[in-house]
C-alpha positions in Angstrom: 55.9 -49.9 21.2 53.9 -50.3 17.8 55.6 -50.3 14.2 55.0 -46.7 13.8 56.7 -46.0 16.8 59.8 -48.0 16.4 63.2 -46.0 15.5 63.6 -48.7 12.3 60.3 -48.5 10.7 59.8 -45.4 7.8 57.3 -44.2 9.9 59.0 -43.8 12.7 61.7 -41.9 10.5 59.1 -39.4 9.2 57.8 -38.8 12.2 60.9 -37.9 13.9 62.3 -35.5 11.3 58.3 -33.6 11.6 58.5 -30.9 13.7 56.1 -31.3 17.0 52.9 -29.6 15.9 52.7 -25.6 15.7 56.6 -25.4 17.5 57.6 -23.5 14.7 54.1 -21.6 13.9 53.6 -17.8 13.9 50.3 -17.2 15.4 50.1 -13.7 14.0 50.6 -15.2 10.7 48.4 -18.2 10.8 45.6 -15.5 11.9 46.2 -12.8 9.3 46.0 -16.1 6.9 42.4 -16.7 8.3 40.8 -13.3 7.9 42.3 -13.3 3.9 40.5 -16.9 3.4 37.6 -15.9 5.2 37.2 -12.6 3.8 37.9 -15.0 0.5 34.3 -16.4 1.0 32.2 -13.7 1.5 31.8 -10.3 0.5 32.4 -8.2 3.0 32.5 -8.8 6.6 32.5 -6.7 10.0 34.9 -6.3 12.5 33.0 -8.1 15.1 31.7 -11.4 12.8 35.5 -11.9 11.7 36.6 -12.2 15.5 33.6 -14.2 16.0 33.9 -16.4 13.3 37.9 -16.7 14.0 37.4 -17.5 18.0 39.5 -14.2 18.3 39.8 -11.0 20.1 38.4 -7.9 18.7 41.8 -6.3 19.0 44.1 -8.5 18.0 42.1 -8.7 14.8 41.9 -5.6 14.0 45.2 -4.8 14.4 46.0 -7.6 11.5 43.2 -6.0 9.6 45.1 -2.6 10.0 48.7 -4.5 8.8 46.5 -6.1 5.7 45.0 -3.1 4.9 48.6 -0.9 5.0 49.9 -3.8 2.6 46.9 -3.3 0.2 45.0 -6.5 0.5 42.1 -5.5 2.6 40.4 -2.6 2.5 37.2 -1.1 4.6 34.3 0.0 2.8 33.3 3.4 4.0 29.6 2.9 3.7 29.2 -0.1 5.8 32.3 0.0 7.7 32.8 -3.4 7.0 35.9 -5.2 5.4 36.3 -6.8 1.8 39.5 -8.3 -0.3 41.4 -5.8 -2.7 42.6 -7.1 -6.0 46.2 -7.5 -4.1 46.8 -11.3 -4.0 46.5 -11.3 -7.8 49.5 -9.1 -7.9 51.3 -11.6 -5.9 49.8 -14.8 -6.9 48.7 -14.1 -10.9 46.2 -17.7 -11.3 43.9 -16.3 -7.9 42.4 -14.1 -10.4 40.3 -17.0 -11.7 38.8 -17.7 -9.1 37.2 -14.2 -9.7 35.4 -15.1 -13.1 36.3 -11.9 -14.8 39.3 -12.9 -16.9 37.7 -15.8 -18.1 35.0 -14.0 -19.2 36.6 -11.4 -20.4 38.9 -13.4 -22.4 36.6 -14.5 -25.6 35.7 -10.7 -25.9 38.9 -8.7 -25.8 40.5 -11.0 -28.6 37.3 -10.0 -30.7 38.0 -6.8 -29.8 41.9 -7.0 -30.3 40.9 -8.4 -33.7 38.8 -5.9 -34.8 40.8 -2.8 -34.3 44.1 -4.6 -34.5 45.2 -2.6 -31.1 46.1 -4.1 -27.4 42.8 -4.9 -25.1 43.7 -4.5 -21.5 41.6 -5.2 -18.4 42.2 -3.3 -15.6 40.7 -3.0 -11.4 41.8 -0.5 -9.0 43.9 -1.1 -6.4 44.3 1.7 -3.8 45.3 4.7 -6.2 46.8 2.6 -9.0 45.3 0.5 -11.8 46.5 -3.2 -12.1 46.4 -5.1 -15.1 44.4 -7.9 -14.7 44.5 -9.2 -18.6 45.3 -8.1 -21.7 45.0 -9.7 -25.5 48.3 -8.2 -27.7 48.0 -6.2 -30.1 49.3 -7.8 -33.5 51.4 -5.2 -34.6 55.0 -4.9 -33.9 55.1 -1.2 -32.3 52.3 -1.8 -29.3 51.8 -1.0 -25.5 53.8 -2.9 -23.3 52.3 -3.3 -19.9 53.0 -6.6 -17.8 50.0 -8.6 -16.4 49.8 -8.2 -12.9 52.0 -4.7 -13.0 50.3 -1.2 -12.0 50.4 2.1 -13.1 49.4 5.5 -11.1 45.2 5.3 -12.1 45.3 9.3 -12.2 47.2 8.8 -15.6 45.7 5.8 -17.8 41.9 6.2 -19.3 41.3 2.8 -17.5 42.0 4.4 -13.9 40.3 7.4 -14.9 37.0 5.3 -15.6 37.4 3.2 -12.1 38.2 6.4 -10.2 35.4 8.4 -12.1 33.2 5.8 -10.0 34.4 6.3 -6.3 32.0 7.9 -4.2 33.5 11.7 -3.8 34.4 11.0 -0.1 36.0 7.7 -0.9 38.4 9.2 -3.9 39.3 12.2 -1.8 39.9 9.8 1.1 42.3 7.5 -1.7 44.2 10.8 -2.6 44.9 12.3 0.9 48.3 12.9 1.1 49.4 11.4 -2.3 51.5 13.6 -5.0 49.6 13.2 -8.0 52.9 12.1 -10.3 53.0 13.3 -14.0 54.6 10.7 -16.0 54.7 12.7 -18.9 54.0 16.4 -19.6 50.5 15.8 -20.3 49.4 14.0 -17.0 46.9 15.4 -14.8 49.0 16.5 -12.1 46.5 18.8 -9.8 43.7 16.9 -7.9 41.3 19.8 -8.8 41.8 19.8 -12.1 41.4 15.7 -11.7 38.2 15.7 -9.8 37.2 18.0 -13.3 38.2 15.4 -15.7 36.6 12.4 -13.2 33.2 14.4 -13.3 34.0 14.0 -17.8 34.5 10.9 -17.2 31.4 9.9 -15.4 29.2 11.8 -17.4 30.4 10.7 -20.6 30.6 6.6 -19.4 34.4 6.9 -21.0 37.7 7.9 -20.6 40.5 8.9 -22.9 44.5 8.9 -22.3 45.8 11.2 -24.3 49.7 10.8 -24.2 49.2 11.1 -20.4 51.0 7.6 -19.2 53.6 7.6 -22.3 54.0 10.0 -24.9 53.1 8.7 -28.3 50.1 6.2 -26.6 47.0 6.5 -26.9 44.2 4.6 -25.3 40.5 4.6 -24.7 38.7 2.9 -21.7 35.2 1.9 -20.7 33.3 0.2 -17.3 32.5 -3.2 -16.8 29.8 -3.4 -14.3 28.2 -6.3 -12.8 25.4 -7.8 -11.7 24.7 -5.4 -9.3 25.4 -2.6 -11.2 28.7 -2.1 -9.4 31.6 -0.9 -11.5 34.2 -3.7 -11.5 36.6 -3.6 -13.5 37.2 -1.5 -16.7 38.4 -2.4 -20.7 40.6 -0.3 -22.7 42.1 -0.2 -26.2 45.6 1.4 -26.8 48.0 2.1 -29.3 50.0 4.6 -30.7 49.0 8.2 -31.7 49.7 7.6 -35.5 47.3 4.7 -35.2 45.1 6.7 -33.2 44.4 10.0 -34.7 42.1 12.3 -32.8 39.5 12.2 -35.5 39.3 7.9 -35.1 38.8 8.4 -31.3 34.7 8.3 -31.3 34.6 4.9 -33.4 36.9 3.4 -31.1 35.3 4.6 -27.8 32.1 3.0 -29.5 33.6 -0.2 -30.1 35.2 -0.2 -26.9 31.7 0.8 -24.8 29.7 -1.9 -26.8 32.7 -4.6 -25.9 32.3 -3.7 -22.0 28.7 -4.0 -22.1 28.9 -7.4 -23.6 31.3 -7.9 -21.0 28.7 -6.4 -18.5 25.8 -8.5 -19.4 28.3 -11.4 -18.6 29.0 -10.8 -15.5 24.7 -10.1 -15.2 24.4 -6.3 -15.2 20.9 -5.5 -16.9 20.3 -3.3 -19.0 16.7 -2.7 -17.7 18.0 -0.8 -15.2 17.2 2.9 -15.9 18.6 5.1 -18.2 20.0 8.3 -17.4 23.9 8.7 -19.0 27.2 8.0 -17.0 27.6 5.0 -14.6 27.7 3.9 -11.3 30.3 3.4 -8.7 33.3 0.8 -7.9 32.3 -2.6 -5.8 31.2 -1.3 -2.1 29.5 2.1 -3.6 25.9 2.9 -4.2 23.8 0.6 -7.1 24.0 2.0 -10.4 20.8 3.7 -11.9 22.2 4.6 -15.0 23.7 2.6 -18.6 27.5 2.0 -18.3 27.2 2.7 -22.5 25.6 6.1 -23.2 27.8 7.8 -25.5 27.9 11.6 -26.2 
């Protein structure tokens, strides 16, 4: 018997209040664990090279990937039918958004921008149908939006979810709104998907998007993309306030503010704006490359 192993040394105390190894493990859980950290280092991945890479059946993985993706943290690109991360575990677990880039990048401009119209900066991803608040930079007056970091709102209704669900493919947003009631929040919100898929083409066309009263009456707000390097639509940046602070006849200054901060933002994140010109913007991460400048106003 050697110190370690003797019922009187420290050792041999820690040792016997450990658990033997994996007796109290979930398998299931320990796996679904793996595909989150390996989808975590790469951006997308298929079926077949996450069994691979996990030493695991093709079934039992995909029926985690099924669980993950009914939770909201994995989702399967429809183009490439492989699978990619949602924006989920920052819901859950605020500080994993770092590890994204786009906060801390984001950061430096949305206080310019908070300081220069005196109004609440939010930045905002889509997750499944709703936008999540990723950051936002208060504004300094008293009567302002209150939205909770890491909180989400139905996208249909907010000018940022409008602008990230102007940019789904047309066969990836009607496949997001099967089967979901379009809720009005107040009288004002789009509440029938045709009418919706009318205000998304706006939207895309114009490379903005306006709430007007449409997730709380007396709020305003005003959002534009944030594309990156690839030209994929990210993320978008909004300004909001209230309506007496936002008259209808102050809403083209701001939109223009608010488009030049998300290009700066953009051009961060290494979107070029050599790419062609041609009005509008691109898709959301897993769509087609943008051709066209996130900032064309009209």
């Amino acid at each position: 018997m050697n110190a370690t192993d003797h019922p009187g040394s420290g050792a041999g105390l820690v040792c016997a209040l450990m658990p033997p190894a994996n007796r109290y493990a979930a398998p299931a859980v320990d796996a679904a664990l793996s595909i989150l950290e390996t989808l975590g280092g790469v951006h997308e991945m298929s079926l077949t090279e996450l069994a691979r890479k996990l030493g695991l059946g093709k079934s039992s993985v995909y029926r985690l990937l099924v669980t993950l993706a009914r939770r909201g943290y994995v989702e399967k690109n429809p183009q490439s039918e492989r699978y990619r991360l949602t924006y989920r575990l920052f819901a859950v677990a605020s500080p994993a958004a770092d590890r994204f880039g786009l906060r801390e990048a984001a950061h430096p401009i949305m206080e310019r921008l908070a300081a220069h119209t005196g109004e609440t900066v939010n930045l905002g991803v889509l997750d499944g149908t709703r936008v999540l608040n990723l950051h936002k930079v208060e504004s300094r007056h008293l009567l302002r939006m209150h939205l909770t970091v890491g909180s989400g709102v139905p996208a249909h209704a907010t000018a940022l979810g409008k602008v990230l669900l102007a940019a789904l493919e047309p066969d990836e947003l009607a496949r997001r709104l099967r089967g979901r009631r379009l809720e009005r929040l107040t009288r004002r919100t789009v509440g029938d998907r045709s009418a919706l898929r009318s205000a998304l083409a706006r939207v895309h066309e114009q490379g903005f998007a306006v709430d007007d009263e449409e997730c709380s009456l007396g709020l305003r707000c005003v959002a534009a993309p944030i594309l990156d390097r690839r030209g994929l639509v990210v993320a978008a940046l909004s300004i909001s306030g209230p309506t007496q602070r936002f008259p209808q006849t102050t809403l083209s200054r701001l939109t223009e503010v608010v488009q030049a901060a998300a290009r700066e933002l953009s051009h961060r994140l290494g979107y070029s704006i050599e790419l062609p010109k041609r009005g509008g913007y691109g898709t959301t991460g897993g769509g087609s490359l943008i051709a066209r400048d996130a900032g064309a106003t009209r």
